[in-house]
C-alpha positions as CSV (number, residue, x, y, z in Angstrom):
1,X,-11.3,-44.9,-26.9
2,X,-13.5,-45.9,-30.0
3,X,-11.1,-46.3,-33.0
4,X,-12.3,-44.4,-36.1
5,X,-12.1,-45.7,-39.9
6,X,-12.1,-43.1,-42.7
7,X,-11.1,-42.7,-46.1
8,X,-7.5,-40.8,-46.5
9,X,-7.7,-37.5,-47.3
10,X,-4.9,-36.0,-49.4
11,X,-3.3,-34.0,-46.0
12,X,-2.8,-37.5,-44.5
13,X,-0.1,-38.4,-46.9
14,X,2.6,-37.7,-44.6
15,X,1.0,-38.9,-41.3
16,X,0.7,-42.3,-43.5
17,X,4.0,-42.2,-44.5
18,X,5.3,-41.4,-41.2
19,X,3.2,-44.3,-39.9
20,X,4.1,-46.5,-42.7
21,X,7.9,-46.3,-41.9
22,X,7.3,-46.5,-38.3
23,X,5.5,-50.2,-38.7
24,X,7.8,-51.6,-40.7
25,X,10.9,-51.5,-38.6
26,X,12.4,-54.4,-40.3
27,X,13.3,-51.8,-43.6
28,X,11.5,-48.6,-42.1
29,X,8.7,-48.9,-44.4
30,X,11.0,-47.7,-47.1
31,X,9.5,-50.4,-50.1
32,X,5.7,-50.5,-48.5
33,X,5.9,-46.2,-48.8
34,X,7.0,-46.7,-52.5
35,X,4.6,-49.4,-53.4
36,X,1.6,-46.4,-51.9
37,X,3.3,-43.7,-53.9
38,X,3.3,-45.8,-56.8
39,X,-0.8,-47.0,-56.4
40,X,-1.3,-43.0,-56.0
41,X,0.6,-42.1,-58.9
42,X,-1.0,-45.0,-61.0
43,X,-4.5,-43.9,-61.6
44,X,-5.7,-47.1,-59.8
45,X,-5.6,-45.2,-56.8
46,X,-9.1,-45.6,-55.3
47,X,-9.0,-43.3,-52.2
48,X,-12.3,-44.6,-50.6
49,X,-10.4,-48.0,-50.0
50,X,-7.5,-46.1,-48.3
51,X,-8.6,-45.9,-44.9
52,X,-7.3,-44.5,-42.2
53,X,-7.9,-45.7,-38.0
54,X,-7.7,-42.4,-36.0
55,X,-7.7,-42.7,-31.9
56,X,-8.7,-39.5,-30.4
57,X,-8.3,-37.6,-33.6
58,X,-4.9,-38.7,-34.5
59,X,-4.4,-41.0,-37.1
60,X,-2.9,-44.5,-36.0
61,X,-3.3,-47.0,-38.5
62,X,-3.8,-47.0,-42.3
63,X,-4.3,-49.9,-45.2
64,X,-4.6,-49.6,-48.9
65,X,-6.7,-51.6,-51.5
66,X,-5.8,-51.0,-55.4
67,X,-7.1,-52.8,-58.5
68,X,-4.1,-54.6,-60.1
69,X,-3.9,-57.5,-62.5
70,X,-2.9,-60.9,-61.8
71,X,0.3,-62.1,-64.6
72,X,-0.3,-64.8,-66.6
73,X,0.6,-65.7,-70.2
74,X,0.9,-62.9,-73.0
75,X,-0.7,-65.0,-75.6
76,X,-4.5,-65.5,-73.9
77,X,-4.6,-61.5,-73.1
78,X,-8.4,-62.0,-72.8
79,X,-8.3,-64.3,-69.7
80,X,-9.8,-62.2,-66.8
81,X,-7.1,-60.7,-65.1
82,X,-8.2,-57.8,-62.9
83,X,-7.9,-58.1,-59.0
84,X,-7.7,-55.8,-56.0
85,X,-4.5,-56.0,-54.1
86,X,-4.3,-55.2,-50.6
87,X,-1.8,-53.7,-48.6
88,X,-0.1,-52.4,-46.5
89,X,-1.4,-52.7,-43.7
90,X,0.2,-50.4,-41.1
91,X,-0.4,-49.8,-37.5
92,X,2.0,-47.4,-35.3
93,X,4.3,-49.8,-32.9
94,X,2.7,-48.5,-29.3
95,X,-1.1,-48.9,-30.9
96,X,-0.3,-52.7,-32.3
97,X,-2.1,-55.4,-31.0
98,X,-5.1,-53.4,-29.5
99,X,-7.4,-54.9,-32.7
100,X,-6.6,-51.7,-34.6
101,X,-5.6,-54.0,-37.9
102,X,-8.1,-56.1,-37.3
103,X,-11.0,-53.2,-37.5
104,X,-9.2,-51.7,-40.6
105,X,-9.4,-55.3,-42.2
106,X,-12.8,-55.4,-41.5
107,X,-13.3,-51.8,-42.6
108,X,-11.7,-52.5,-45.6
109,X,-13.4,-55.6,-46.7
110,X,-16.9,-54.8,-46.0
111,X,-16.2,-52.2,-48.5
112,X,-15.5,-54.6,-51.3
113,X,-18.5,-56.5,-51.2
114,X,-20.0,-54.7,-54.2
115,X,-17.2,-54.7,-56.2
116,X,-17.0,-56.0,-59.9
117,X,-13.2,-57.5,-58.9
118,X,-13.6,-61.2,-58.2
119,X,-11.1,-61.3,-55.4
120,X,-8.9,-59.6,-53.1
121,X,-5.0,-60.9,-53.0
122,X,-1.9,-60.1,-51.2
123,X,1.2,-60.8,-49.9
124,X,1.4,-61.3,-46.1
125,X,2.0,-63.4,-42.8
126,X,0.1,-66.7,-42.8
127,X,-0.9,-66.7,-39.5
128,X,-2.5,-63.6,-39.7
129,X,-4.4,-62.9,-42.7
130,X,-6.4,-66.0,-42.0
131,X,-8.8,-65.0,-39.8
132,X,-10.2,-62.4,-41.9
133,X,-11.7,-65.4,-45.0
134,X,-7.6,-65.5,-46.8
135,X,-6.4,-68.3,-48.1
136,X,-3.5,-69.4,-50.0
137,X,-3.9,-68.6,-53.4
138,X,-2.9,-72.6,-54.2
139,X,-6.2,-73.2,-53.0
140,X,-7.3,-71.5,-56.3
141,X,-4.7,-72.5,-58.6
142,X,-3.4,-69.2,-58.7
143,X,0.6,-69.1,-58.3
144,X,2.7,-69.0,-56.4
145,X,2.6,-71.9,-54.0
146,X,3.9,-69.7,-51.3
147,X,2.4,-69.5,-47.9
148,X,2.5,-65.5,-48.5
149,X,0.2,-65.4,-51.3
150,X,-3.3,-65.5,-50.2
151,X,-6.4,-64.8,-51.7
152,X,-9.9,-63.7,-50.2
153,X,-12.3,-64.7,-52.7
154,X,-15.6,-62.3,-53.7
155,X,-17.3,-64.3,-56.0
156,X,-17.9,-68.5,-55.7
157,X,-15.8,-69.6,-58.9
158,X,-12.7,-68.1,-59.3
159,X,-11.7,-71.2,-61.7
160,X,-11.6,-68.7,-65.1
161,X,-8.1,-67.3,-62.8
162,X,-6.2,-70.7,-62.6
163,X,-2.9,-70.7,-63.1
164,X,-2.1,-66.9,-63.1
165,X,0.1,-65.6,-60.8
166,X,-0.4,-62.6,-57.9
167,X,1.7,-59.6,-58.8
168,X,4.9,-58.4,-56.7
């Protein structure tokens, strides 16, 4: 079966949820659910970069991407500090590994191309994230210096960001 990528439509809130909690076994997708009820709640929420993967009409696979702002230091409030943060990224346990992710990352990103944001960052595993153009957000002076924090750049020169830090 071809997988399907859409934007979310508001009745997809619990099938998200459900398979939000579902991917996450570690904590049952209890924080990643409150970080997309937050982003919804926000007015950041941008529902054509919530997409949804649906196999067969049934909706498998979901990732978010918000505007946020990257933290820095109160007194230079006119640095540029407005980003897109992505994630999560969730796939339902039995559909994992069958490049469902990967065609939601690739869904997802191909929609930021146009963007006015100059970068996308997140917090994820190193070894995945990679091979969609992350990197670690030390390699742009941004902070932390944490293999989690990555960065997918939009724009050449992100120099004007240096030294601010990705949001939690």
């Amino acid at each position: 079966m071809t997988v399907h990528l859409r934007p979310e439509r508001p009745a997809d809130a619990d099938t998200i949820a459900e398979v939000t909690r579902l991917a996450f076994t570690s904590n049952g997708g209890v924080r990643e659910n409150e970080m997309i009820g937050e982003i919804r709640a926000s007015g950041r929420f941008l529902p054509d970069l919530s997409l949804v993967a649906e196999l067969g009409g049934r909706v498998v696979g979901h990732v978010l991407v918000s505007p946020t702002d990257l933290q820095g230091d109160p007194e230079q409030p006119e640095r540029p500090r407005r980003v897109l943060l992505l994630g999560p990224l969730s796939v339902l346990p039995e559909f994992q590994r069958r490049a469902i992710g990967s065609a939601l990352m690739r869904g997802v990103l191909a929609r930021l191309q146009e963007r006015p944001e100059p970068m996308v960052v997140l917090w994820g595993h190193e070894a995945y994230y990679p091979r969609f153009g992350f990197r670690p957000a030390s390699d742009f002076g941004l902070e932390p210096d944490s293999p989690a924090a990555m960065v997918y750049p939009l724009r050449r020169d992100l120099s004007a960001y240096a030294g601010l830090k990705l949001p939690h």
